[in-house]
C-alpha positions in Angstrom: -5.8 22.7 13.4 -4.0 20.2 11.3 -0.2 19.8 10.6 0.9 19.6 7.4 4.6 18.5 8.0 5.1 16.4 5.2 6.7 12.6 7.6 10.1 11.5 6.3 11.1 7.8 6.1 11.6 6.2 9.2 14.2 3.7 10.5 13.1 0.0 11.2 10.9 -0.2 14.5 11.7 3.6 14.9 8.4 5.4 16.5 7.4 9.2 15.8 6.9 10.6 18.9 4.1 13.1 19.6 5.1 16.4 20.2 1.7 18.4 20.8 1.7 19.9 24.5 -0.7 18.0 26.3 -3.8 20.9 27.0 -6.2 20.6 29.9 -9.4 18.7 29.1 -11.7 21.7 28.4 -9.3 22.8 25.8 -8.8 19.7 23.4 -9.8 20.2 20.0 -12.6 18.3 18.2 -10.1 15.9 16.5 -6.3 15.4 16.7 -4.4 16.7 13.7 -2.8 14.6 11.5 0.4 14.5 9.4 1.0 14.4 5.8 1.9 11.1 4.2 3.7 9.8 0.7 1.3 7.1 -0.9 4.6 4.5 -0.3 4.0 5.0 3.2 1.5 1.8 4.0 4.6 -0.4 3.0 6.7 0.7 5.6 3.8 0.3 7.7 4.1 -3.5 6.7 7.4 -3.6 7.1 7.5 -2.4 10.8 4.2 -4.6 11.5 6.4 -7.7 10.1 8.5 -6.6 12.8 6.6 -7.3 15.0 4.9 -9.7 14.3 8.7 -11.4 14.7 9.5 -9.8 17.6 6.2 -11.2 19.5 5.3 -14.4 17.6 3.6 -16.1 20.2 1.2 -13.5 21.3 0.5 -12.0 18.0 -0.3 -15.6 16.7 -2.2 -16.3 19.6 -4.6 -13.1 18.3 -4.4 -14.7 14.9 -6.1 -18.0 15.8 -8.9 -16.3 17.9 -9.8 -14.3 14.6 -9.2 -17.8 12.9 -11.8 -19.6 15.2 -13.9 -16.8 14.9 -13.7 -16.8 11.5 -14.5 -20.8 10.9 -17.8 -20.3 13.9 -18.8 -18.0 11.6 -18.8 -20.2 8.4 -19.8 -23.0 10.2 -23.0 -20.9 11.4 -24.4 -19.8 8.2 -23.4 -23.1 6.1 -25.5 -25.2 8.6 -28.6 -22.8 9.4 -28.4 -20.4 6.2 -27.4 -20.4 2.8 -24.0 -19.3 0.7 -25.4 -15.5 0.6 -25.7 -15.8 4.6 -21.9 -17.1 4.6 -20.5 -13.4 2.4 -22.7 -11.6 4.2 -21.1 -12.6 7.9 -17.9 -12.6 6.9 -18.1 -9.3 5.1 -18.8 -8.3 9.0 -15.2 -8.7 9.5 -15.0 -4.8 8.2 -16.6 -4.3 11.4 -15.4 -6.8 13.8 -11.7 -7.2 12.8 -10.8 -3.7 14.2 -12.6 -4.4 17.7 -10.3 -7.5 17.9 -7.3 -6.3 16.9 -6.7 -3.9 20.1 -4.8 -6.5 21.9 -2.3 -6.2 18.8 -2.3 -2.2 19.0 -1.4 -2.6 22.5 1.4 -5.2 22.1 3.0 -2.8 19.2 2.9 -0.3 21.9 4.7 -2.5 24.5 7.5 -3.3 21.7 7.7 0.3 20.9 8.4 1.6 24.5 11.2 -1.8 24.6 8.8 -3.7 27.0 8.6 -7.4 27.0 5.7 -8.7 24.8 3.0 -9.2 27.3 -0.4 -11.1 26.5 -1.8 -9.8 30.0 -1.0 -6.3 29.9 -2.9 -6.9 26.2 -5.7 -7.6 27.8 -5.5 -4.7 30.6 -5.0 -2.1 28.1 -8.4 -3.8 26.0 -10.0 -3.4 29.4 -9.2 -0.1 29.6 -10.3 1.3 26.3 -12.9 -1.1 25.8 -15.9 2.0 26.5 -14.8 4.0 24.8 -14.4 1.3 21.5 -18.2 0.5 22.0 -18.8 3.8 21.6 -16.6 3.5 18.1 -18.7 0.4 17.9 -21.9 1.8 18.2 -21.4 4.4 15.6 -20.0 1.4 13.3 -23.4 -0.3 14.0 -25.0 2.9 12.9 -23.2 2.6 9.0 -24.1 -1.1 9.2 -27.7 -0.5 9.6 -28.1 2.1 7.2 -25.9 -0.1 4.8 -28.6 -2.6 5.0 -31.1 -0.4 4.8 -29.6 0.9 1.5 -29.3 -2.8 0.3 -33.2 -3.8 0.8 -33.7 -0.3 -1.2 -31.6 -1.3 -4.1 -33.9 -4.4 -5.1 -36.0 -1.9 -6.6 -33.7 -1.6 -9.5 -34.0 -5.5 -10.0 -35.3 -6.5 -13.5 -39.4 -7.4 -13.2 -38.9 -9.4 -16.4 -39.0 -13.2 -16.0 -36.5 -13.3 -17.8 -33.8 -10.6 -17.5 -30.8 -9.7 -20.1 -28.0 -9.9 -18.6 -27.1 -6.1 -19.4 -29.9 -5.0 -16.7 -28.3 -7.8 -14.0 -25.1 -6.5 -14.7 -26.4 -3.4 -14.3 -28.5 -4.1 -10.8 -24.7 -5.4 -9.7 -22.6 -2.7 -10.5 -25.3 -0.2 -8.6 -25.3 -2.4 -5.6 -21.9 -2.5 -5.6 -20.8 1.6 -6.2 -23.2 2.1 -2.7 -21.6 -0.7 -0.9 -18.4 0.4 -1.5 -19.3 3.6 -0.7 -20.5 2.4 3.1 -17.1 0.2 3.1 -15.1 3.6 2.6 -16.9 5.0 5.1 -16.3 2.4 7.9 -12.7 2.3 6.6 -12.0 5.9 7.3 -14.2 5.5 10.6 -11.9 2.5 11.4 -8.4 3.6 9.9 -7.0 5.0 13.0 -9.6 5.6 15.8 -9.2 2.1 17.9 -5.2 2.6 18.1 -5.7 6.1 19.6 -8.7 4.8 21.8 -5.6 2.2 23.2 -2.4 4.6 23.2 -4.5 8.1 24.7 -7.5 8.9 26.5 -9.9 10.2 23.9 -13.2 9.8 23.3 -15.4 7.6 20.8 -16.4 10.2 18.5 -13.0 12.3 18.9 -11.2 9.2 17.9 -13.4 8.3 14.9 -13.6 12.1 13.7 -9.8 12.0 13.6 -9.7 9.2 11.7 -12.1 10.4 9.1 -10.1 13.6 8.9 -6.6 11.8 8.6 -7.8 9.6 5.5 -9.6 12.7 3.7 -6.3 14.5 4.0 -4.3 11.4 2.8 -6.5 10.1 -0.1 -3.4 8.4 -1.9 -1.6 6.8 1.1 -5.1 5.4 2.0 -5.5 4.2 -1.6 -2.6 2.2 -1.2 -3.6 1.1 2.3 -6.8 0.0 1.5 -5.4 -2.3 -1.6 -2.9 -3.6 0.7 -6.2 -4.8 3.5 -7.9 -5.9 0.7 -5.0 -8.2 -0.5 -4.2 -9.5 2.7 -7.9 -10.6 3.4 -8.0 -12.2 0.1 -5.4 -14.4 1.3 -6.7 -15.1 4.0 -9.9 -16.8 2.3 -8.1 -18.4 -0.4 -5.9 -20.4 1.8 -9.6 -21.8 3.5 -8.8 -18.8 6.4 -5.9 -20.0 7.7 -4.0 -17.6 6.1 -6.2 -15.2 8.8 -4.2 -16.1 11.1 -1.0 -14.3 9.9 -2.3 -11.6 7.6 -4.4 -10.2 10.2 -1.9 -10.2 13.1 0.4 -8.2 10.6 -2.1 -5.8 9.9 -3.1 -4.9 13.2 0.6 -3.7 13.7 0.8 -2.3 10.7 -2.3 -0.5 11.7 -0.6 1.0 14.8 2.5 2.2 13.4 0.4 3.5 10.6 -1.5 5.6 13.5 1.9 6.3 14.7 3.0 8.2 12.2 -0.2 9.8 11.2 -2.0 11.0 14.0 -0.5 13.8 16.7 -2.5 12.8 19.6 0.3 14.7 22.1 -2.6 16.9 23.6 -4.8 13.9 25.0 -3.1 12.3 28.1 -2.1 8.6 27.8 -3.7 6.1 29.2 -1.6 4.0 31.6 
């Protein structure tokens, strides 16, 4: 099922094209193969989304201060009716949210792939379009997010009933409670790595999409590595210039993220969505 032609370098803003003959519905396999990748491959997935992020300023920006706004609601919400502990935990939703929102951006790397003008309303037609099949990506999201919390209430057995604990068993209560929350975070990023961008460029299913996605990281542990660092870095700036760095860093992932799908994922047997 799964190719394992190892992708060359590609030229700036140059696309791989999907060669898979498209097969009649009843035929399609369970998930679309992927490709191969070299671990230096999420940089020139920031490279291309830098691109175009350049060549589409307005309308990639434009996605950047929604998530920005969002963002800032967000803080504003917990600060005034919770507590520091309710402010991490919203914005740690962003794993979840930040995909959903970025399909706009998927779509406008598409339009600047086929040499279309940058187009906020044909953005919002293509969201339109995939948008049941992404709550179904959503809902199985919301699935790991439940169970995530469900897995965090568990963990306060392990907290120290001393009055007053050493701080060799807190550290030890933190570093468990953080080995299964990254383990739930790995497992929304593979769910999230490349299903919404072939949700918005072919007309595959929820669970298709996210299976393929789960498939394509598995089979490119380093690359993801790598890709996962470079997320992780970008959000950071984003909160240690007060979010405004959000605004930018987010944008340029959401391309990245497509031409990262781009070059991973053969989705040539599902037929496009128009």
């Amino acid at each position: 099922m799964y190719s394992r032609t190892r992708v060359t370098p590609l030229g700036e803003g140059q696309p791989v094209t999907n060669t898979t003959p498209q097969a009649p519905s009843d035929a399609l396999p369970f998930a679309a193969p992927c490709r191969r990748l070299e671990a230096r491959a999420p940089l020139r997935w920031l490279r291309l989304g830098w691109h175009d992020l350049k060549r589409a300023p307005r309308q990639s920006l434009t996605y950047g201060a929604g998530i920005w706004l969002l963002s800032v609601l967000v803080s504003y919400v917990a600060w005034a009716f919770g507590n520091g502990w309710m402010l991490i935990l919203l914005l740690s939703s962003f794993v979840f949210v930040a995909p959903v929102l970025a399909l706009g951006l998927y779509a406008l790397s598409a339009q600047l792939e086929r040499g279309e003008k940058p187009s906020l309303t044909r953005c919002l037609v293509a969201e339109r379009a995939s948008l049941g099949d992404a709550l179904v990506y959503s809902l199985i999201l919301l699935v790991i997010a439940l169970v995530w919390v469900r897995a965090g209430s568990a963990l306060q057995i392990f907290w120290p009933e001393l009055a007053e604990p050493s701080l060799a068993d807190v550290v030890s209560f933190f570093a468990i409670g953080s080995a299964v929350g990254s383990l739930f975070a790995l497992l929304a990023f593979a769910a999230s790595a490349f299903a919404l961008p072939m949700l918005v460029d072919r007309r595959a299913d929820g669970v298709t999409a996210v299976v393929t996605s789960i498939n394509a990281v598995l089979k490119n542990k380093p690359a993801m590595a790598v890709w996962v660092l470079l997320i992780v870095g970008a959000v950071v700036v984003g909160f240690a210039t007060l979010l405004v760095g959000l605004a930018v860093t987010m944008p340029l992932i959401g391309h990245a993220t497509w031409h990262a799908y781009r070059e991973t994922i053969d989705a040539g047997a599902w037929p496009p969505r128009e």
